[in-house]
Phi, psi and omega in degrees: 000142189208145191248101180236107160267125198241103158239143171277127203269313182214182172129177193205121184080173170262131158109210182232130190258198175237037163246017159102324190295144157236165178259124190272125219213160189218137192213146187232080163302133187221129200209142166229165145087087144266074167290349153203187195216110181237101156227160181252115176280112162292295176191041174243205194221140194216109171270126166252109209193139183267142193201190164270101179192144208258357161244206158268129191228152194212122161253147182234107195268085182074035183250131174338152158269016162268006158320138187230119191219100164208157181266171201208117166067007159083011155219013193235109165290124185229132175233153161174125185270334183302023190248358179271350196291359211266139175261038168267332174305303179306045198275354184244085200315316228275008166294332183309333188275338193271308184314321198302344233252353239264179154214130134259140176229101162308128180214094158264163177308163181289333181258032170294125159243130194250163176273317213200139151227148168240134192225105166246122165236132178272282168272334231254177174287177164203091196236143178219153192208117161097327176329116182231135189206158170289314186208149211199125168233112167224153183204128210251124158260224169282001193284125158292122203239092160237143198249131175218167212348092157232167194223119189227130170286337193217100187232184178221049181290164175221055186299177183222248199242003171276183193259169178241125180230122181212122168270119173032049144308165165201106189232152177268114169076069205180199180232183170210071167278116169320318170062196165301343181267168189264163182215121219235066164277099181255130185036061180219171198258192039264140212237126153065041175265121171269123182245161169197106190271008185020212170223067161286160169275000000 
């Protein structure tokens, strides 16, 4: 089942034109039978959160209309905003401020368990809360990712030069990398974890 209301707030034309405008859009997503998760952040701000609500619901603030927020294979939930992004298109740098501007709001039920969430963040925020998964893959770019009471069985980080800020986490079985960036653990547990802090803090 999928909900979708789409209204456009700015922009000149449909699409992407070639003095560089996009149209900038606000969409409200409703999702049942979800078992994973892929998503890609550019440089906007991206919430992942558990709440009272009895399906999945995805809000989108002012996010470009090439956002692509659809399910794949009838269980994986896929958002990526990045699609407006190719710099033979992109000629109107000072659109970039308008992008910082941009939100996802992620909501799942409170007894939500994902099989696989996946993260790609580039420039932009990423903050996540309340999440349980088998297996949690992210790969961090220059953006800052912080996380508080998540629970993961498997994990994969991958940081590049942001920082990783993580609160009452528990994570199993897996890797970490530091890359260049920093990584800020406090009241959290790990088990069967391998690090390479490269020379990040």
């Amino acid at each position: 089942i999928l909900t979708v209301i789409t209204t456009i707030v700015s922009g000149i034309d449909k699409g992407i034109n070639w003095d560089g405008k996009i149209d900038y859009i606000n969409i409200n997503y409703e999702f049942d039978d979800v078992q994973n998760l892929d998503i890609t952040n550019y440089s906007g701000k991206m919430f992942i959160q558990v709440g009272n609500v009895e399906t999945i619901q995805v809000k989108a603030e002012n996010v470009p209309d090439t956002t692509v927020v659809k399910m794949v294979d009838h269980e994986t939930l896929y958002i990526d905003d990045t699609g407006s992004n190719t710099w033979f298109f992109n000629f109107n740098f000072l659109d970039n401020d308008r992008r910082e501007e941009s939100q996802i709001t992620v909501t799942f039920p409170i007894d939500f368990i994902a099989k696989e969430i996946k993260l790609d963040n580039n420039s932009g925020k990423m903050e996540l809360k309340g999440i349980y998964t088998d297996r949690l893959v992210i790969s961090g770019g220059s953006g800052n990712i912080i996380g508080s009471n998540l629970k993961a069985e498997h994990v994969d980080l991958c940081l590049n030069s942001g920082a990783f800020e993580l609160d009452n986490v528990y994570l199993r079985n897996g890797n970490i990398d530091g890359g260049s960036g920093a990584i800020l653990m406090t009241n959290s547990t790990l088990e069967n974890i391998e690090f390479d802090l490269g020379s990040g803090a």
